[in-house]
C-alpha positions in Angstrom: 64.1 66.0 79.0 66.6 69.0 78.4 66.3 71.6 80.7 67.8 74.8 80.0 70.1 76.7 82.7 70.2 80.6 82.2 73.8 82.2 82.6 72.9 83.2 86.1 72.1 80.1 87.0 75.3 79.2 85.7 76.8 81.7 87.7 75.6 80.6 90.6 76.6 76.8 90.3 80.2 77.9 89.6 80.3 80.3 92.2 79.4 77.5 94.5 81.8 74.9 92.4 84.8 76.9 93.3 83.9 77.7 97.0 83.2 73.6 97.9 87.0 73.0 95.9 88.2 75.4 98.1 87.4 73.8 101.2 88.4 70.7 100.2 92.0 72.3 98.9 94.4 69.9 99.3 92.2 66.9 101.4 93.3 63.2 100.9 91.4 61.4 98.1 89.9 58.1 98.3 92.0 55.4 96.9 89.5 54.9 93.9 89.3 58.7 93.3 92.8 58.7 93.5 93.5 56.0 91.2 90.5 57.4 88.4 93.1 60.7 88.8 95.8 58.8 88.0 94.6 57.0 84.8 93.6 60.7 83.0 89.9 58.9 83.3 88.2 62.1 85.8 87.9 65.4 85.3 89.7 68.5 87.3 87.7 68.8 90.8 86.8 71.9 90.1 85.2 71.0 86.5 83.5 68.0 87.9 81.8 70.1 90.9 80.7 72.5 88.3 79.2 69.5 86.2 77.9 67.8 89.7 76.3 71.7 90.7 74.7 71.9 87.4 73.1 68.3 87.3 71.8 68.6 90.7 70.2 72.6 90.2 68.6 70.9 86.5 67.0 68.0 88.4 65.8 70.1 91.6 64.5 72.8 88.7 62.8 70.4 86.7 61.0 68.7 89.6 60.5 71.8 91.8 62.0 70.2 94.5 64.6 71.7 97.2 68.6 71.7 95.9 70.4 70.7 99.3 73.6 72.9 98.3 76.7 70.8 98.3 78.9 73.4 100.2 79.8 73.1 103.3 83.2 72.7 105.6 84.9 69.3 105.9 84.6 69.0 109.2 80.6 69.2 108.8 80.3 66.2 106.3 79.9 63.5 109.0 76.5 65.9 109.7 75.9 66.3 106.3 76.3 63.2 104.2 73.0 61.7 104.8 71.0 64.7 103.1 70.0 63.5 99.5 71.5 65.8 96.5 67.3 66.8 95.5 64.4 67.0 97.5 64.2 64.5 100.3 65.6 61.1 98.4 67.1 61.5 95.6 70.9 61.6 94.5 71.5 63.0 91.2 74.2 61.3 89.1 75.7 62.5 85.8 77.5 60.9 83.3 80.4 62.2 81.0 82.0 59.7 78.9 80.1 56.3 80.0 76.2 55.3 79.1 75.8 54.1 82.8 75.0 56.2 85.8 77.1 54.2 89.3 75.2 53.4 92.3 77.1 51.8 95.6 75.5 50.4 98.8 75.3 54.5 100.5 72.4 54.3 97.5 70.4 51.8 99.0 66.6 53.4 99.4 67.3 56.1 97.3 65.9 57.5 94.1 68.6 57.9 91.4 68.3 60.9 89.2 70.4 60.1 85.7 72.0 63.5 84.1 74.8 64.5 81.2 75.5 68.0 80.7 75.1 68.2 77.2 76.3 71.9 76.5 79.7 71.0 78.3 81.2 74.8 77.2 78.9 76.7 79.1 77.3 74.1 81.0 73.6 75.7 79.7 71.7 72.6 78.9 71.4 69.4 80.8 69.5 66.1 80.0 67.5 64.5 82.6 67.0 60.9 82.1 65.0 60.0 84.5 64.6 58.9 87.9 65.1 54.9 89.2 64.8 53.8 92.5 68.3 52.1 93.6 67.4 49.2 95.2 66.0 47.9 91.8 69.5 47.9 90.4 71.9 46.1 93.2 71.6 42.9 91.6 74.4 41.0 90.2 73.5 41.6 86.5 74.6 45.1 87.1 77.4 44.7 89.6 80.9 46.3 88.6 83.0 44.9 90.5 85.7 48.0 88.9 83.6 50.3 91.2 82.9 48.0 94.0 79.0 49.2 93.0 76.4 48.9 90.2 76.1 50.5 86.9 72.5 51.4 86.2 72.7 51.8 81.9 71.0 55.0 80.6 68.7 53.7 78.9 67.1 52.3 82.2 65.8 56.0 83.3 63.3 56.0 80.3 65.1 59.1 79.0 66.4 57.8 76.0 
C-alpha cells in the first residue's frame, strides 16, 4: 500500500529529524553502526531519521494507530526504549537499498511493520508492506549472522 504524506506532514517529520540528531550530536556509535559508516553502506544520521520519521508517521497514518515520537534526550532512552515505534507493538522498519527488513532479539514479541520511502526527494510517498509478527522469523533460515539478527525478505509482508 502507498500512502501519501502531504508537505506538512513532511514538515513535521524533518522538524523532528533534525531536533533527535541534535541531541544525539556527537554520541558514541555502536560498533556495527560505526562500521556500516565506515563502509559508505548508511546514510547521513540526519537523512536516515528523516526516512525512519517518515516510515513510522506512514504506518501509524495508515493504521490509525498512536506515532510514539522518536525525540527525546539521551539520558531518557533507558525509559524510553521499550515503547514500540506504532501503536502499542509494532516497530516499523524501512528498507533503502536491500529487499529484507532486519529484526534482532529486542524484536522478540513484536509486530514488524516493513516500509521503503519510495519518493526519496521529498520523502511524499511511502510503501507499506505489511506487518509480520517477529517471532515467526528468528529461525535459522533467516539468520544473518552480518547483523547478529534476522533478515525478514519483502516479499514476506504480503506487500509485494
Amino acid at each position: 500500500m502507498i500512502v501519501n504524506i502531504s508537505k506538512e506532514e513532511v514538515r513535521i517529520c524533518t522538524m523532528l529529524a533534525q531536533e533527535r540528531w541534535l541531541e544525539k550530536f556527537q554520541s558514541q556509535d555502536r560498533p556495527n553502526y560505526a562500521k556500516g559508516k565506515q563502509e559508505g553502506r548508511l546514510q547521513h544520521e540526519l537523512l536516515s531519521n528523516l526516512r525512519a520519521n517518515v516510515c513510522e508517521y506512514a504506518v501509524a497514518k495508515a493504521h490509525n494507530l498512536v506515532w510514539n515520537l522518536p525525540w527525546y534526550p539521551n539520558e531518557l532512552h533507558p525509559k524510553r526504549k521499550h515503547l514500540p515505534d506504532v501503536g502499542t507493538n509494532t516497530e516499523v522498519r524501512s528498507v533503502r537499498t536491500y529487499d529484507s527488513i532486519p529484526i534482532w532479539e529486542k524484536d522478540k514479541g513484536k509486530w514488524i511493520a516493513g516500509t521503503k520511502v519510495v519518493d526519496p526527494e521529498f520523502y511524499s510517498q511511502v510503501e507499506v508492506y505489511g506487518k509480520v509478527f517477529a517471532d515467526d522469523f528468528m529461525t535459522p533460515e533467516y539468520y544473518d549472522d552480518y547483523t547478529k539478527g534476522w533478515r525478514i525478505p519483502v516479499e514476506k509482508f504480503g506487500g509485494r
